[in-house]
C-alpha positions as CSV (number, residue, x, y, z in Angstrom):
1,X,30.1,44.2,146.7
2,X,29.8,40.8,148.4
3,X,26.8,42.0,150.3
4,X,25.3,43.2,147.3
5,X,25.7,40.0,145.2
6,X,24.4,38.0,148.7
7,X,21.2,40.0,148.4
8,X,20.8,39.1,144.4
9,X,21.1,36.1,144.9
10,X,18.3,35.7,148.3
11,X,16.3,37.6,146.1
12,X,16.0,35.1,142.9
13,X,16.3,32.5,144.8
14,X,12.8,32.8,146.3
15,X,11.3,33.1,143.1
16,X,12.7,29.3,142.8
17,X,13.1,26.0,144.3
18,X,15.6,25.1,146.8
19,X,15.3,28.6,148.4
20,X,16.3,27.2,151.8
21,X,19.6,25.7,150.6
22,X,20.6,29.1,148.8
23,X,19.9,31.3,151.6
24,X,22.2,29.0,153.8
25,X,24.6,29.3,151.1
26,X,24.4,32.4,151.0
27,X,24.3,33.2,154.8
28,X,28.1,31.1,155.2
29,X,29.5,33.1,152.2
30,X,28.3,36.0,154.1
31,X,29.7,34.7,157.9
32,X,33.1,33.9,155.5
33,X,33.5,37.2,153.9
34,X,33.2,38.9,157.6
35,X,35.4,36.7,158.9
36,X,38.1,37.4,156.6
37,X,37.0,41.1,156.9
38,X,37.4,41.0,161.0
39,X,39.9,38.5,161.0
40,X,42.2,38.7,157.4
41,X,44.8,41.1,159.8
42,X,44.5,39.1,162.8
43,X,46.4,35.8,161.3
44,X,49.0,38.4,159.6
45,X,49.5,40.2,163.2
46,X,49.5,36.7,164.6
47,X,52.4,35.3,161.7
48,X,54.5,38.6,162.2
49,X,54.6,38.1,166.3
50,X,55.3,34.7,166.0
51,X,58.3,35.9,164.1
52,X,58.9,38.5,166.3
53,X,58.9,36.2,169.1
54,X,61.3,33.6,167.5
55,X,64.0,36.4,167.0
56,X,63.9,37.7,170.5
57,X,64.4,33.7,171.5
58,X,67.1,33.1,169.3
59,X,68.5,36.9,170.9
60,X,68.1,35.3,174.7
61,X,69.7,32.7,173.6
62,X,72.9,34.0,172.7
63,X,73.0,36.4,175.5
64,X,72.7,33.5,178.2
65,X,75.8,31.7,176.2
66,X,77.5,35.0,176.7
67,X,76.6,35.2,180.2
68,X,77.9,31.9,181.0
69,X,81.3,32.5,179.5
70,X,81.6,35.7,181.2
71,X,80.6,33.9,184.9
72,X,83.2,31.7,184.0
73,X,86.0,34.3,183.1
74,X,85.0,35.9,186.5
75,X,85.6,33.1,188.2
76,X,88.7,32.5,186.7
77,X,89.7,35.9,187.5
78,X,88.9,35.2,191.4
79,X,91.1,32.5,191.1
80,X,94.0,32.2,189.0
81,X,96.7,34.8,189.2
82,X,98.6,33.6,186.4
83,X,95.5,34.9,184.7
84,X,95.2,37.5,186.1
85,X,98.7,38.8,185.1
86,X,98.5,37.3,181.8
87,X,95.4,40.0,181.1
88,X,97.2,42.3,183.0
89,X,100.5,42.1,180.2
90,X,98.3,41.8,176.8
91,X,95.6,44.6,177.7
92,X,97.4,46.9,180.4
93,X,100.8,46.5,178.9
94,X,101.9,45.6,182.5
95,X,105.2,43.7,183.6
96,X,105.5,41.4,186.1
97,X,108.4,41.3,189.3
98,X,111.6,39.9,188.3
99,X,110.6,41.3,184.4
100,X,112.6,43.5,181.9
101,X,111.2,44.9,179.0
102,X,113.6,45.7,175.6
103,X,112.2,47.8,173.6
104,X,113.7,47.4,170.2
105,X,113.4,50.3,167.7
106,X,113.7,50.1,163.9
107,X,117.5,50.4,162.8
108,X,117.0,53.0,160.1
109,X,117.8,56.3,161.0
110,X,115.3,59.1,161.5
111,X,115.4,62.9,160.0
């Protein structure tokens, strides 16, 4: 449609004055219509892997964090045996030497 119209108007426009300035007119709203045509998709690819690209940052991001907290719980681990044990009693249910354990049951009666 836009090449069509571009033709219309190159053809009246020789029949007139100033046919010079309409066929450069026409010859940029010809170059602008193919661009947008070529490149329309292009700047909405572009926008969407920008995007893209600033989530996957934001995603390193908070993966290095994670790394360094967990560097630093390994070398706590190396180092600190009070640590150590205290992991060892809240996830393993471990006791220490020396270390009794009461278990105290619920004082109504079972049938």
């Amino acid at each position: 449609m836009g090449i069509t119209l571009i033709i219309l108007i190159l053809v009246k426009a020789q029949n007139r004055e100033g046919f010079r300035k309409k066929a450069v007119l026409a010859a940029l709203a010809l170059l602008v219509i193919g661009g947008v045509a070529l490149f329309g998709k292009g700047l909405l690819d572009i926008r969407r892997l920008k995007s893209e690209r600033d989530g996957i940052l934001a995603y390193n991001k908070t993966l290095e964090k994670e790394n360094r907290e967990l560097e630093t719980s390994i070398e706590i681990l190396k180092t600190d045996k009070r640590y150590i044990g205290r992991i060892a009693r809240s996830e393993l249910g471990m006791i220490g030497k020396n270390e009794v354990v009461y278990r105290i049951e619920n004082g109504t009666p079972r049938h």
